[in-house]
FIMAR-630127 format. One record per atom (N, C-alpha, C): x, y, z negated. Coordinates in steps of 0.05 Angstrom, whole numbers, plus 5000, padded with zeros to 4 digits. Atoms other than C-alpha are relative to their C-alpha. Example, Ala and Ser with C-alpha at 12.3 -4.5 7.8 and 13.67 -1.06 7.14 Angstrom:
! residues 2
501849765000;524649104844;501850245000;498449765001;527349794857;498550224986;
***
This chain:
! residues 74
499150034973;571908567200;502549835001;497550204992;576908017230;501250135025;498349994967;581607977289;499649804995;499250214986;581107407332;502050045019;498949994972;585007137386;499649715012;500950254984;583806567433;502249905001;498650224985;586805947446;502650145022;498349944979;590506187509;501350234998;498949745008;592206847480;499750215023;500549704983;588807327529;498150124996;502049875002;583107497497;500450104963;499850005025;583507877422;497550174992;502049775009;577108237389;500150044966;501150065022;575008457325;496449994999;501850205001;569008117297;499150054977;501950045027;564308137238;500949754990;499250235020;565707597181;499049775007;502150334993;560407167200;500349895036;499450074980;562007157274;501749915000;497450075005;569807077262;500049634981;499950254998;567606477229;499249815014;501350194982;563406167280;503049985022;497950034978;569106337333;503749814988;498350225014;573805947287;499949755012;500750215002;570605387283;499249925041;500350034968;570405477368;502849955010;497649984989;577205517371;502250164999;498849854999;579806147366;501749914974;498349875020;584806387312;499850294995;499849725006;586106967263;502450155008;497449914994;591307457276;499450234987;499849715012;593008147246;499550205020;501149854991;590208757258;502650245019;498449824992;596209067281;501049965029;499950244983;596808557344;498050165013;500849954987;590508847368;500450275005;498849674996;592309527359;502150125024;497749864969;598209547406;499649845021;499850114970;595309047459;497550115006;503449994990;587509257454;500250425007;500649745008;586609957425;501850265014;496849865001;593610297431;500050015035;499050054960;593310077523;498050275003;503249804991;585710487527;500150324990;499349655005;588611127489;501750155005;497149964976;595111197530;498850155019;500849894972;590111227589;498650205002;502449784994;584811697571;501750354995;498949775009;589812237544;502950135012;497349914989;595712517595;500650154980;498549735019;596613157543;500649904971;500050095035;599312857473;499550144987;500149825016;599213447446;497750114997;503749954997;591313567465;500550335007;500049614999;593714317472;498550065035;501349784972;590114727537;503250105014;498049744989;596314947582;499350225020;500149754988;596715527610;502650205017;498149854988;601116047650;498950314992;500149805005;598216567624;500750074965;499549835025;599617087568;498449944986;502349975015;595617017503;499950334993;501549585004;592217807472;503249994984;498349885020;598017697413;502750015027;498350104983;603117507470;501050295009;500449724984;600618207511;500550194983;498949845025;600518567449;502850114996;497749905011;606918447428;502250095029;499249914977;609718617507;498850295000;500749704996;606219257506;501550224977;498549955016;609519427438;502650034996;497750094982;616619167468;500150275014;499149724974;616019707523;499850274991;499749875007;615120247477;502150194992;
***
């Protein structure tokens, strides 16, 4: 796998070996993979995920939570 990037610099993909050479030879350029990461990859997984932490919130008590409150009031 390559990174491209175009001429005008608004388009970047990665590409199979044998494509990346044809798009060469079209014009494009190589670039590092790390380039597409924070303009391609890195924009589309910002958006799909408000919770970073992926955790479930809640307002409620968990059982160990209740547990240890019922134990507390003893």
């Amino acid at each position: 796998m390559k990174t491209m990037i175009s001429m005008d610099k608004k388009h970047i993909k990665r590409v199979t070996d044998e494509k990346a050479f044809k798009l060469y030879h079209e014009g494009w350029n190589y670039t590092t993979k790390s380039v597409w990461k924070e303009k391609v990859r890195d924009v589309n997984k910002q958006e799909e995920t408000p919770n970073p932490t992926g955790k479930k919130t809640s307002n409620e008590l968990s059982k160990s939570q209740k547990r240890h409150m019922r134990k507390s009031n003893k």
